[in-house]
N, C-alpha and C positions, 0 to 999 in steps of 0.2 A: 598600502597592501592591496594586494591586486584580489578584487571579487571575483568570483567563477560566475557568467549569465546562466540562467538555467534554457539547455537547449529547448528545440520545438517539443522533441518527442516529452522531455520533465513533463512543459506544461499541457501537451495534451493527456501524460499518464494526470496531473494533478486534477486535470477537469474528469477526468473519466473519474477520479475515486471521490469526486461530489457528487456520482451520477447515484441516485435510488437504486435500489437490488434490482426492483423492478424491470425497471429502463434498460440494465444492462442486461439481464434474460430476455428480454425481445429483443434486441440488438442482436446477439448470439443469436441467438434462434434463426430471426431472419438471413444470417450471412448463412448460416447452414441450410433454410434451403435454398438460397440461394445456389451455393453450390451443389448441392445434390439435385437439384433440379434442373438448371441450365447446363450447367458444365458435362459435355458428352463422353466424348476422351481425348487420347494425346495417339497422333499415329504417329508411329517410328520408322525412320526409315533408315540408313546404314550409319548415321552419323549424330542418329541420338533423336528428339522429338521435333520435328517440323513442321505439324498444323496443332491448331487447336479445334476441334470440333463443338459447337455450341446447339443446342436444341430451344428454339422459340416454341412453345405452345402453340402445335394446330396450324405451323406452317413446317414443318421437317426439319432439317438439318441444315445450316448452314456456316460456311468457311472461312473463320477471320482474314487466313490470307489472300482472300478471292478464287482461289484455285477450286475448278471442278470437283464434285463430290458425286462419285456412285449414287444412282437411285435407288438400285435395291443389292443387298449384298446378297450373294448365291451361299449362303450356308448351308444350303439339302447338295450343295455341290451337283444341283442341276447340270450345269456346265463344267468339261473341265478342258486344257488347252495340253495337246500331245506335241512336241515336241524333237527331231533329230538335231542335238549339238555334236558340238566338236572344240574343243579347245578355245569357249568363249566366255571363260570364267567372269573377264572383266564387262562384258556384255548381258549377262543376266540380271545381276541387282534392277538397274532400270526397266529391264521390262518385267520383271518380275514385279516390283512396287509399282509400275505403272499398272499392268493388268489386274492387283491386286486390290488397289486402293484404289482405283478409278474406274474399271470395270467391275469390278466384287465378283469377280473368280478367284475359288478358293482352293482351288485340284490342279498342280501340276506337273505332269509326267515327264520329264526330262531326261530320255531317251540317249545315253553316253555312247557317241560313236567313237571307242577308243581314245578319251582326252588324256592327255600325260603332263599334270597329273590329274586323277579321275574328279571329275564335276564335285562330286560326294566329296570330295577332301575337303574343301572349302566351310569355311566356319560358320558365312554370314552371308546371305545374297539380299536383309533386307526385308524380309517378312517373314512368318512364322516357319518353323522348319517342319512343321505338322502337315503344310500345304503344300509340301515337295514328296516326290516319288522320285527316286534313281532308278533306273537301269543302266550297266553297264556292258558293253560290249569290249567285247575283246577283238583285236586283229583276226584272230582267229572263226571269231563267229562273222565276219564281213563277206558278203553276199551281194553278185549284182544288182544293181540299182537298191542300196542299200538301205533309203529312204522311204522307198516303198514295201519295202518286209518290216522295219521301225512299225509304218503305219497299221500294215495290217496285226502286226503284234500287239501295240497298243490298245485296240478293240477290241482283241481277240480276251487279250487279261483285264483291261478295265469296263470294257464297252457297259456292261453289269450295271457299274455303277454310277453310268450317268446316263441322263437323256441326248445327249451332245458333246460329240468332242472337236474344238477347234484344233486345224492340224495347220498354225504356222510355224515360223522360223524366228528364232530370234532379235532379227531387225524387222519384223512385222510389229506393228502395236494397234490395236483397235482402237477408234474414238467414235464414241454415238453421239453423233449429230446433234439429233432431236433431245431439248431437254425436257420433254416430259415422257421420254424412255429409257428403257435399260436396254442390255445386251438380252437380259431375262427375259424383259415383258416382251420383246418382239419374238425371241425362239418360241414362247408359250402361244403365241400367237399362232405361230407357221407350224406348230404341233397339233393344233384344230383342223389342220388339213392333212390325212393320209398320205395323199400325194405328194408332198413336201418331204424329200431325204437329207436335203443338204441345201445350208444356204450360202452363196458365193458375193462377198463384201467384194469392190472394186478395188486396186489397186491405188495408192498416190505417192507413187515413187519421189523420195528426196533426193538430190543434187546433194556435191561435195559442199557446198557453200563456199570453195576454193580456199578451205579449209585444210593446213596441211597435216596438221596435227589431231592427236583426239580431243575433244573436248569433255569437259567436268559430264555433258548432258548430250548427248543425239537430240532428244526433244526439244532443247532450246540450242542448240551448235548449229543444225542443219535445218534452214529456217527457207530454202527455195526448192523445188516441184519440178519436175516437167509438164509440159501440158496438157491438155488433154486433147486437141487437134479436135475440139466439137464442130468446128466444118467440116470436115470429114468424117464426121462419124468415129471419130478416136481412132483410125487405121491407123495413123501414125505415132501410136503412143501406147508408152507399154502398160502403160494405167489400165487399157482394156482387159489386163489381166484381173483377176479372182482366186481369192484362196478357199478353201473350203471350211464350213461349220458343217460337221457330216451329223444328221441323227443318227445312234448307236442301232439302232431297231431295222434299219434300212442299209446298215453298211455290207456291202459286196468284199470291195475290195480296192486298193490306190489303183486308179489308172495312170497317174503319175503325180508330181507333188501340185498340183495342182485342185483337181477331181477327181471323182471317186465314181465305180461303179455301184449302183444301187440297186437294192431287191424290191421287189413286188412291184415293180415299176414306177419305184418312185422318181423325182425328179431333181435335179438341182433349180433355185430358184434364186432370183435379185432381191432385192431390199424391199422391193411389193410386189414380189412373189408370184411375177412372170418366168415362165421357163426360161434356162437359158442350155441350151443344146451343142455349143460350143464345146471343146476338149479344154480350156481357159481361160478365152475371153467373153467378156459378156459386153455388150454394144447396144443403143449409146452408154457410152460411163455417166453413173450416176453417184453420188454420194450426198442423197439426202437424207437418209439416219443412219449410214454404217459406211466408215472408212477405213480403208485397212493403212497405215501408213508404212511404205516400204524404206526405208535407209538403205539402198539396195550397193552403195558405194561408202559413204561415211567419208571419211578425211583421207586425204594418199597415204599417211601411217596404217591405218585401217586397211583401207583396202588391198597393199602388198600383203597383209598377213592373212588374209580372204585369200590371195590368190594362190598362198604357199600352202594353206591348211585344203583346199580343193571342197568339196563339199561330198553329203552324202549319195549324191549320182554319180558320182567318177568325173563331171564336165567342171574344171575350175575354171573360175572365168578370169579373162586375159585382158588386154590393155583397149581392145578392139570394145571390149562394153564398156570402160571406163571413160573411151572416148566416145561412145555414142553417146551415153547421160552430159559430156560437158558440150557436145554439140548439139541436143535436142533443144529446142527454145522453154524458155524456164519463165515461170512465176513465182510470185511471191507467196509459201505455206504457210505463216507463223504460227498455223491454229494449237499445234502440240505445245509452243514453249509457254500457254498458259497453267500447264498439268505442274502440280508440286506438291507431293511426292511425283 
């Protein structure tokens, strides 16, 4: 006759019920705080939970999967990031959780230049749907240089409600540097100077990575840069470019999608908060605690549908930039493909 063994779990139920009442109420106890104490929470990103967040005592927060963690999240929605799309539904989720969860921007204005079908249909871009603003535009409300009416609109209805609004583009992503900053602690900084309207992150435009296809991720797909020609002074590199973080309190008006006109004489400034007087670029390039990271090409799938969608200035761009990026001499990026989410 065949005996059944009693499996592992039998005999570990069998020891646990020799165990004293006692024993087994600190036991309990302790797994609870355990968990109520250490276990922070679960971020989610479009495909269900991907990090675990943990909390040590008296040192912050820190990321089982290694991946970068925001320093401080913007819940007063300090900052928020303005926006003109167009028909890039599959392109938002990732910058959307990137800026979310790794920046701790909580306010996004997402400004629909006619998408078909409109941005707002979409069910899911991947973080709370509390933190999304639509507007939509119709054919009919399109206006030259349509990017710069977007912006000045944008300030015009939210400016209110923030100290700051970043006005990139959807294949822009910030990454701060410095790890003992945020996006926050540095604007709160350059907000102790009057003179401070806008601040201009440098460009670091990514290469196709001769990548024909799109990939699951931009931030780990496109993993090579052009250079920054720091013998020369970056003239030959588009990285001299700057996007603007405009204060709401100083905004004029878009001088183009680049920079902004400013009131009371204020200024645009660099990452330490030297003027930069240029209409785009700011020179030498520096990115030592704010990078804007440009995809300004992505995959050749990608980029025909960039060329066929045009953009919100009327100039789409053509084969003539796609071959400048594979013939500008290139470095190695990989700093983004550590971000997950």
């Amino acid at each position: 006759m065949l005996v059944k063994r009693p499996t592992m779990s039998a005999h570990v139920f069998q020891a646990w019920q020799k165990l004293p009442l006692k024993t087994i109420f600190i036991v309990v106890l302790c797994l609870a705080v355990i968990h109520f104490w250490f276990i922070d929470d679960f971020d989610y990103g479009t495909h269900g939970i991907t990090n675990i967040g943990i909390h040590i005592p008296g040192t912050g927060r820190i990321s089982l999967s290694g991946s970068p963690k925001v320093k401080v999240e913007d819940d007063e929605e300090y900052i928020a990031i303005c926006m003109a799309v167009k028909d890039q539904a599959q392109d938002l989720p990732e910058f959307l959780i990137h800026h979310y969860y790794n920046i701790g921007i909580r306010r996004f204005y997402i400004m629909d230049d006619a998408s078909n079908p409109p941005l707002s249909s979409f069910p899911d871009y991947g973080i709370p749907k509390s933190a999304i603003t639509f507007h939509y535009y119709n054919d009919s409300d399109r206006l030259p240089f349509m990017q710069l009416n977007i912006y000045n609109q944008c300030n015009e209805w939210y400016g209110k409600n923030h100290t700051w609004i970043a006005y990139i583009d959807a294949d822009e992503f910030l990454e701060i540097i410095s790890p003992n900053e945020s996006l926050l602690s540095i604007l709160k900084e350059f907000e102790k100077n009057d003179t401070i309207g806008a601040f201009g992150p440098n460009w670091q435009m990514h290469t196709s990575s001769n990548l024909e296809y799109r990939p699951k991720s931009a931030r780990k797909g496109f993993t090579t840069c052009i250079y920054d020609d720091e013998e020369n002074n970056g003239e030959a590199s588009d990285n001299k470019h700057v996007k603007s973080i405009v204060r709401t309190s100083k905004y004029g008006s878009a001088f183009n999608p680049h920079t902004f006109n400013l009131k009371d004489g204020a200024h645009l400034v660099g990452e330490d908060g030297e003027y930069v007087y240029h209409w785009a670029f700011r020179q030498p390039i520096t990115r030592n605690r704010v990078a804007l990271h440009h995809y300004a090409v992505k995959s050749w799938e990608e980029y025909e549908a960039k060329m066929n969608r045009s953009n919100a200035m009327g100039n789409a761009k053509g084969m003539e930039f796609w071959e400048h990026v594979r013939d500008i001499p290139h470095v190695d990026c990989p700093e983004m493909a550590k971000y997950d989410p």
